[in-house]
C-alpha positions as a printed NumPy array, in Angstrom:
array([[-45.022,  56.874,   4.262],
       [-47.834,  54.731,   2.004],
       [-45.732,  52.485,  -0.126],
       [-47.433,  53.368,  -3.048],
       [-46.252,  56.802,  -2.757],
       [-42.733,  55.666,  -2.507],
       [-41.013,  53.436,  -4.252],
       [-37.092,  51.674,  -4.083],
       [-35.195,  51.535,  -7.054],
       [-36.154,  48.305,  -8.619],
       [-32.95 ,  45.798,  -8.558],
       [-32.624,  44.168, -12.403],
       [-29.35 ,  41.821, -12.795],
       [-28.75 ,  43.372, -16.359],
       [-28.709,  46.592, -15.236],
       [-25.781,  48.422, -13.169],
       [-27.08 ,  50.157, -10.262],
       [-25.45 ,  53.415, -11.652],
       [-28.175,  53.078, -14.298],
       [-30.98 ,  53.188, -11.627],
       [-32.625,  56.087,  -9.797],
       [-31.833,  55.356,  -5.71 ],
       [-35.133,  56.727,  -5.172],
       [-38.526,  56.8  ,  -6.865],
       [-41.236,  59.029,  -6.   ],
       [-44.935,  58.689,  -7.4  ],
       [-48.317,  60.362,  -6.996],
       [-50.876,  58.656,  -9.536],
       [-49.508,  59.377, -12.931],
       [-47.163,  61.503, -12.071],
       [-42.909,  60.163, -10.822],
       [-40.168,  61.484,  -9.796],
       [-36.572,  59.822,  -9.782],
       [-33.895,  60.758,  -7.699],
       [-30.496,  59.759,  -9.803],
       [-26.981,  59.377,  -7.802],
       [-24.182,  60.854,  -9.916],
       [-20.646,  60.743,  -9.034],
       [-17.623,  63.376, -10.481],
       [-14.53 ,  64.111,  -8.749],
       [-15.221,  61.723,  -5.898],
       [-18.365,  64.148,  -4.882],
       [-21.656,  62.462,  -5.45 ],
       [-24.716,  64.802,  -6.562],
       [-28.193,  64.389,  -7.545],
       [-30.702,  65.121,  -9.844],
       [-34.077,  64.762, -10.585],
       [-36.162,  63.996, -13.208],
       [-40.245,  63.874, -13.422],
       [-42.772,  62.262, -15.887],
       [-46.113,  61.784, -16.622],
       [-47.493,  58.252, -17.159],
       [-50.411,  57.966, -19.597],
       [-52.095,  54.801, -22.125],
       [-52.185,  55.151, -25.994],
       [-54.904,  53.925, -28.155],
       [-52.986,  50.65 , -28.136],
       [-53.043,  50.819, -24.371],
       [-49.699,  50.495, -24.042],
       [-48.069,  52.582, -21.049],
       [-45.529,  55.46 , -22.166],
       [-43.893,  57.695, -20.117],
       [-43.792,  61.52 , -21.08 ],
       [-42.295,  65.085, -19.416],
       [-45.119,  67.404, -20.613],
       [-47.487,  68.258, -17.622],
       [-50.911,  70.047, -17.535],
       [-52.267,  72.287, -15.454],
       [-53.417,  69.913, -12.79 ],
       [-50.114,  68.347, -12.779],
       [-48.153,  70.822, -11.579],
       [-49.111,  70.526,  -8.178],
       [-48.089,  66.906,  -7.599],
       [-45.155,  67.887,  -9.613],
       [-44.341,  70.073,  -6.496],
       [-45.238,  67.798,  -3.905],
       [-42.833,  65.547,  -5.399],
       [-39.872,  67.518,  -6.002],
       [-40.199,  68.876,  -2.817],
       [-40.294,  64.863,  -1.783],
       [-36.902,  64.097,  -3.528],
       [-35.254,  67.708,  -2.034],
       [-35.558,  66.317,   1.238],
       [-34.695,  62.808,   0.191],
       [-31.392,  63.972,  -1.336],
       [-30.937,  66.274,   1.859],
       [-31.076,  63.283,   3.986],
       [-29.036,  61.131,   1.928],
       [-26.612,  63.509,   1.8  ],
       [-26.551,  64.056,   5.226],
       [-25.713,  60.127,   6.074],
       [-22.858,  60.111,   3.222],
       [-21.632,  62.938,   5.473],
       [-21.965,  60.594,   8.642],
       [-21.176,  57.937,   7.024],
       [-17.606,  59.722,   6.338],
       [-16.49 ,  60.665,   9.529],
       [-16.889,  57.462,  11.443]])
């Protein structure tokens, strides 16, 4: 896959990795991050998307309103992150049984 359609979590020293999505998916403007969550030793995922876009002061600011041609690459990238979580899941599962 083009790596600038898919992106690692970036690794800060400041930050916990439990503040980090595991997985960040992008098409243009539009990103999707795939966050690990953990309750009752059972790990589960969710998802969140934004919009990137420049004010005035062209400064970069991230935003969860879409427009109409959006909502297709929103789509292309949640579908992206359902598989990704799929898969990860599946080699947790592996993972468990060896």
């Amino acid at each position: 896959m083009n790596a600038k359609l898919t992106q690692a979590a970036p690794q800060t020293k400041n930050v916990t990795a439990s503040k980090l999505p595991v997985q960040t998916f992008r098409l243009g403007r539009i990103k999707a991050a795939v966050w690990e969550n953990e309750a009752d030793q059972k790990k589960f995922y969710n998802v969140t998307f934004a919009r990137t876009y420049m004010d005035e002061a062209r400064a970069f600011h991230d935003t969860d309103s879409f427009g109409r041609d959006d909502l297709p690459l929103v789509a292309k990238l949640a579908d992206r992150a359902h598989t990704f979580i799929f898969e990860r899941l599946a080699e947790l599962k592996t993972e468990s049984s060896e």
